[in-house]
C-alpha positions as a LaTeX table, in Angstrom:
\begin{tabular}{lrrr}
\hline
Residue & $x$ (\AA) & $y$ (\AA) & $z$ (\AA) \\
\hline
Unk1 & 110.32 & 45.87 & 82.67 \\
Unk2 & 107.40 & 46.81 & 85.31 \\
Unk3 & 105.29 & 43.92 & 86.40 \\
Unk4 & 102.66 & 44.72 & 88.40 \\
Unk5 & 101.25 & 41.66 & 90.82 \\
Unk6 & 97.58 & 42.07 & 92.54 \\
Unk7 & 98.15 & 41.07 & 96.01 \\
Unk8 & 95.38 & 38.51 & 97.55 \\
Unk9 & 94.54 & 38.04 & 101.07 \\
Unk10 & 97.00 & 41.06 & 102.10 \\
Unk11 & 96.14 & 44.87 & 103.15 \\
Unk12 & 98.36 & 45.63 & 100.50 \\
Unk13 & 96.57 & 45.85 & 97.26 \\
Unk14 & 99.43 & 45.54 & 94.22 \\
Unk15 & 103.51 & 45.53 & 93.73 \\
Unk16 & 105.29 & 46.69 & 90.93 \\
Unk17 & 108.42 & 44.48 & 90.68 \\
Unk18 & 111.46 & 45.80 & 88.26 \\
Unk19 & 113.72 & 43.00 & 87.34 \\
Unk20 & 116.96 & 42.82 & 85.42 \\
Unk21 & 117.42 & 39.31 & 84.85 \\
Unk22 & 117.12 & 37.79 & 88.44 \\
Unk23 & 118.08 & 41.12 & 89.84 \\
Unk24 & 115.53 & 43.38 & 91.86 \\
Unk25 & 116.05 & 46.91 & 90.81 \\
Unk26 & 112.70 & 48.20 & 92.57 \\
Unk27 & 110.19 & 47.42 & 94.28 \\
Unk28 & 106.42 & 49.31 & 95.39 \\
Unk29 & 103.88 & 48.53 & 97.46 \\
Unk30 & 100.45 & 49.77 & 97.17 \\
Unk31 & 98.47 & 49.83 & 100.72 \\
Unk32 & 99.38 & 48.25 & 103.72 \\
Unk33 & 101.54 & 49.39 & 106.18 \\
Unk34 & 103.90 & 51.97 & 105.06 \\
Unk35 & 106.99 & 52.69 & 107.09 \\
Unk36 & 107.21 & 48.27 & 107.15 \\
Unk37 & 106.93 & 47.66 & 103.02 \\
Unk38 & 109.22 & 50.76 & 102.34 \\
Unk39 & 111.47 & 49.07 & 104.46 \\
Unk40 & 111.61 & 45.56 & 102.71 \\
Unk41 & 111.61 & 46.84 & 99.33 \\
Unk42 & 115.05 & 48.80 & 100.26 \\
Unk43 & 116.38 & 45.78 & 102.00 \\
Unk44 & 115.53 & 43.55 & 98.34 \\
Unk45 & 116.52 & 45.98 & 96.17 \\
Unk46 & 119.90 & 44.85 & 94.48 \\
Unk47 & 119.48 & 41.11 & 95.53 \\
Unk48 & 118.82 & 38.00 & 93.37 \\
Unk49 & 115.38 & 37.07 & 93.28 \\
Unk50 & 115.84 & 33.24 & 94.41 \\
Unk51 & 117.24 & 34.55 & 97.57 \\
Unk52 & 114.61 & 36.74 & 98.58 \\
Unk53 & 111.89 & 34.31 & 97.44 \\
Unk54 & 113.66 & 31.47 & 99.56 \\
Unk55 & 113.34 & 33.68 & 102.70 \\
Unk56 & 110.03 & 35.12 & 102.43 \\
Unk57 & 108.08 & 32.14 & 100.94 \\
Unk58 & 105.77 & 30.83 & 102.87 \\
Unk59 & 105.52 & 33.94 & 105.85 \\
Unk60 & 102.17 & 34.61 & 107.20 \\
Unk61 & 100.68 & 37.46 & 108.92 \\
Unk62 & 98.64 & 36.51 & 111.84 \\
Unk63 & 95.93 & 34.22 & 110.83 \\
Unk64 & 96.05 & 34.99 & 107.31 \\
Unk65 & 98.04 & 32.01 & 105.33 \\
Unk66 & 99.53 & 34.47 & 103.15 \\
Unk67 & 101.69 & 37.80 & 104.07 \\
Unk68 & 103.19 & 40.96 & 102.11 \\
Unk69 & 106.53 & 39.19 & 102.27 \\
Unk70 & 104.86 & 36.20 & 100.48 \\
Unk71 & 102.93 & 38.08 & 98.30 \\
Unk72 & 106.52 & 39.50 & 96.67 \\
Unk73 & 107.88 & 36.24 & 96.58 \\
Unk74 & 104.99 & 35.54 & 94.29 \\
Unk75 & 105.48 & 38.78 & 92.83 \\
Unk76 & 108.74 & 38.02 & 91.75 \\
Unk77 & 108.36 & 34.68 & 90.41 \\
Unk78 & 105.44 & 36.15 & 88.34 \\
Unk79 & 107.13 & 39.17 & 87.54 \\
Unk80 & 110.26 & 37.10 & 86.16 \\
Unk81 & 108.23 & 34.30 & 84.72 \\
Unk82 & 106.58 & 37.01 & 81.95 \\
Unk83 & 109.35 & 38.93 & 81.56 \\
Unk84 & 110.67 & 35.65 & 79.79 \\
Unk85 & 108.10 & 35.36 & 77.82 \\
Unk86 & 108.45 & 38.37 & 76.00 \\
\hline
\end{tabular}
């Protein structure tokens, strides 16, 4: 399943999250800065999704209270959260 999550309060401006059970099997972000969110959604790929929402919960990007990093940790929880749904 592809879940896609509508970012808020981040340059980026969506992620699509693939899950297989609690594993991340992709990950792509729309906007923000390129060569940085490429580079996370390698690192996650293949990792349990309570890991990766432990460690990037809560980051913030400047000023901003929210960050890309936290923005996929709500991604994720989202993204699993409907996938059990249905």
């Amino acid at each position: 399943m592809i879940y896609t999550y509508q970012t808020k309060g981040t340059c980026s401006r969506n992620i699509q999250v693939e899950l297989e059970g609690k594993t991340i099997k992709h990950v792509a972000f729309e906007g923000g800065c390129n060569g940085n969110l490429k580079g996370i959604s390698k690192l996650v790929e293949g990792l349990d999704i309570d890991f990766v929402i432990g460690r990037f919960q809560g980051n913030t990007c400047g000023a901003r209270p929210t960050s890309c990093p936290d923005q996929l940790a709500k991604a994720l929880q989202a993204a699993y959260e409907a996938g059990q749904k249905g």
